[in-house]
Structure formats: structure tokens, C-alpha cells
N, C-alpha and C positions, 0 to 999 in steps of 0.2 A: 302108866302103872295105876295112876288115883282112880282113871277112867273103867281101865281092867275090873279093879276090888270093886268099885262103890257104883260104877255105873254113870252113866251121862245126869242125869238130876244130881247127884251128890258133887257131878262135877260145875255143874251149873252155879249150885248155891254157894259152894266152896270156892268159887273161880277168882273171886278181887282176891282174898287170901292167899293163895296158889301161885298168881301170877304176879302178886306183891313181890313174893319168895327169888323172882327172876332178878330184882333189886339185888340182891347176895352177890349175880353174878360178875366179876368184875369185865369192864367191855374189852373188845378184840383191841390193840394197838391201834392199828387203822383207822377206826371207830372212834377212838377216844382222843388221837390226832386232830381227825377232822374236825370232832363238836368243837375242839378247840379255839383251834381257824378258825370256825365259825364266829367262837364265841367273841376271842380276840378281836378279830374287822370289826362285827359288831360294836364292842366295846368302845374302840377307835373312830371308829363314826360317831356315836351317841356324846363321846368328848368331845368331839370336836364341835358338834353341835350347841351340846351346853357352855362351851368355851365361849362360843358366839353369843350366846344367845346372853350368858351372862357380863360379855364386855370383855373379856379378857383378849390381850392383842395377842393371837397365835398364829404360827406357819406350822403346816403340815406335812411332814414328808413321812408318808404309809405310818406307821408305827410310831414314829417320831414326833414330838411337838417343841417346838420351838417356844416356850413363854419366855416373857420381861425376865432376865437372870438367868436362865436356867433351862434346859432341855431334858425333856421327860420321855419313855419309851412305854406303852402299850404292850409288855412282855408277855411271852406264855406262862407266864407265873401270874397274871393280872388278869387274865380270861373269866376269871371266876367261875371257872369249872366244876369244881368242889361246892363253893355258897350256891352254886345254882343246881349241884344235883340235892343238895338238900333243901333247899327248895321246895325242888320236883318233887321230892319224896311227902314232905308235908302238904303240898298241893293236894297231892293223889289222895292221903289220907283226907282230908279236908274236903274236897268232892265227893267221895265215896260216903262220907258222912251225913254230908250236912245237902246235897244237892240231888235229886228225882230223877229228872228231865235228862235225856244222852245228847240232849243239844246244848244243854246247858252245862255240862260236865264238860263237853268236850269244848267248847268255848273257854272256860275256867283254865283247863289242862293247856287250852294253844296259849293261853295270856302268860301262863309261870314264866317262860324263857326271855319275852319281852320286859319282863318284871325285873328277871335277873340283870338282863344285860343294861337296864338299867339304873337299877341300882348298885353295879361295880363300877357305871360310868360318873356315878356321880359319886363312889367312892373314891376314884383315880380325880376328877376332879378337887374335890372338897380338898384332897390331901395336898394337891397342889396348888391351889388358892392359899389354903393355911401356911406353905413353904415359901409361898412368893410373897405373899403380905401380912404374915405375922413371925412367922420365925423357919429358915432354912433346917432345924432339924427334925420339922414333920416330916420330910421326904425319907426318914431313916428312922424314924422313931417308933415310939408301941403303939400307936392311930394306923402307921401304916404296915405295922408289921402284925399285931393283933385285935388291930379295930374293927373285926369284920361286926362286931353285933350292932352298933348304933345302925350301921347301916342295913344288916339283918332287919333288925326294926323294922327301917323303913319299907323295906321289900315285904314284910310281912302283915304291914300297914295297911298298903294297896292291897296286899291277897284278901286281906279283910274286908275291904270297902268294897272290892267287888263281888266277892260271897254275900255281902249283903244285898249286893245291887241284883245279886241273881235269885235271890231268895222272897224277894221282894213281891214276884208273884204268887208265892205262894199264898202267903202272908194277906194279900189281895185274897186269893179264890178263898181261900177259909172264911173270911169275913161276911162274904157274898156270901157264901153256902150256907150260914149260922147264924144271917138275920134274918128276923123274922117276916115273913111273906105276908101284906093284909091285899086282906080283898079289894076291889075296889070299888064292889058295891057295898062295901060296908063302911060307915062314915059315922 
């Protein structure tokens, strides 16, 4: 219809806006299933990794962790589905902002869900570190049931540092282009 009224240029210029607007629509079941899976395994992998990587003695069974006391599950309530579509959504703002280049936009855009799914892993982690060796009621208490922002933070931390890391040429070419050129017969 935008196209019909205003014409292909109006839709052109209007298009991030427009298709922002598709955010509104909520996804098919099927759709919103899978990212989940997705997100899920993912997440489950990435603990498992940080589990290792930080020492902790674990056995894994799919979903399942076996820590020192106490066994922990990778739930679909734990995918971070949610903290990662909000994310996405300030991602998208945030490239369209502040980023030029459509290889560099699109680079930024593939990074958010790697961002995400690591920052819920290291939120499933941290909370079961804190359960096993400072007190059994972080696995049920307000860290794990509304702690998502410390760890927001952190996810937004990285979105930063790499906006900058993409920015970084620009920041280069201006400099180039805005000093001053001397001749080289002139001395």
C-alpha cells in the first residue's frame, strides 16, 4: 500500500522504518519453537564450555548438568529468547544509526545472537557457580529470577566494543581526507 500512495523513492527512504514496523509482528509457533532449540543447544553448549573452561567438574547429559551438589537443566525458559530478541531489536537500531558500510551492518547484525547466546550462558553459568559455592539460594532467588540486567550489561558491553571496532575505519578515512596535503617540492 506505502508503495501504491508514495511510490518506490518514498519507499526506498522510508524502508528501515517500515520494515522496523515487522518487529510488532509476533512470530508463527513453528518459528518461535525452533529459534528456541536453537537458542537452547546453543546455550547448553556455551555452558558447557565455560564450565570447562572455568574448572568446574561437570557431566553432561543434553540439557542436563551434573555439578559438585547439585544438577542443573538448560530449560526452554533459559534460551533467552526474549533478552536476545531485545537485543536484536537494539542491535538493528544501533547499526542503522551509527554504521555506513552493508558489510559492516550486516557483520554487526550476524554477531547480536552469538552475543546473546552468550551472554545467557554465562548467565546459567555465574548463577550456578554462585549456588554451588557461595549459597544454594541463588538457583531460586531474584539473580535468577530477575537478574537479567547485570548480565544485559554485559551483552551490551560487547555490542559496544564491537560498534566501535566497526567504526573505527571511518574515524581512519576522515582523518586521512582532513590533513593537510604538502607538496613535496616544497620544504
Amino acid at each position: 500500500m506505502f508503495i501504491l500512495f508514495y511510490g518506490t523513492d518514498s519507499f526506498q527512504a522510508a524502508a528501515f522504518p517500515l520494515l522496523f514496523l515487522l518487529l510488532m509482528t509476533p512470530l508463527p509457533f513453528v518459528t518461535a519453537e525452533t529459534i528456541v532449540s536453537v537458542l537452547q543447544k546453543a546455550s547448553a553448549d556455551t555452558c558447557y564450555a565455560l564450565f570447562r573452561l572455568i574448572g568446574v567438574p561437570v557431566i553432561r547429559h543434553s540439557f542436563l548438568f551434573s555439578l559438585p551438589g547439585v544438577d542443573i537443566e538448560v530449560a526452554k525458559q533459559c534460551s533467552g529468547i526474549h533478552s536476545g530478541l531485545s537485543l536484536f531489536i537494539v542491535g538493528l537500531l544501533a547499526e542503522h544509526a551509527l554504521l555506513k558500510d552493508k558489510w559492516r551492518k550486516a557483520c554487526f547484525v550476524l554477531c547480536i545472537f552469538p552475543i546473546a547466546i552468550f551472554k545467557n550462558a554465562v548467565r546459567i553459568v555465574a548463577i550456578a557457580w554462585l549456588g554451588i559455592h557461595v549459597n544454594p539460594a541463588f538457583f531460586h532467588g531474584p539473580l535468577h529470577r530477575q537478574g537479567g540486567l547485570p548480565f544485559s550489561l554485559l551483552s551490551l558491553t560487547i555490542m559496544a566494543v564491537l560498534l566501535w571496532l566497526l567504526r573505527r575505519p571511518y574515524a581512519f578515512a576522515r582523518t586521512q581526507h582532513s590533513a593537510p596535503q604538502l607538496d613535496p617540492g616544497v620544504a
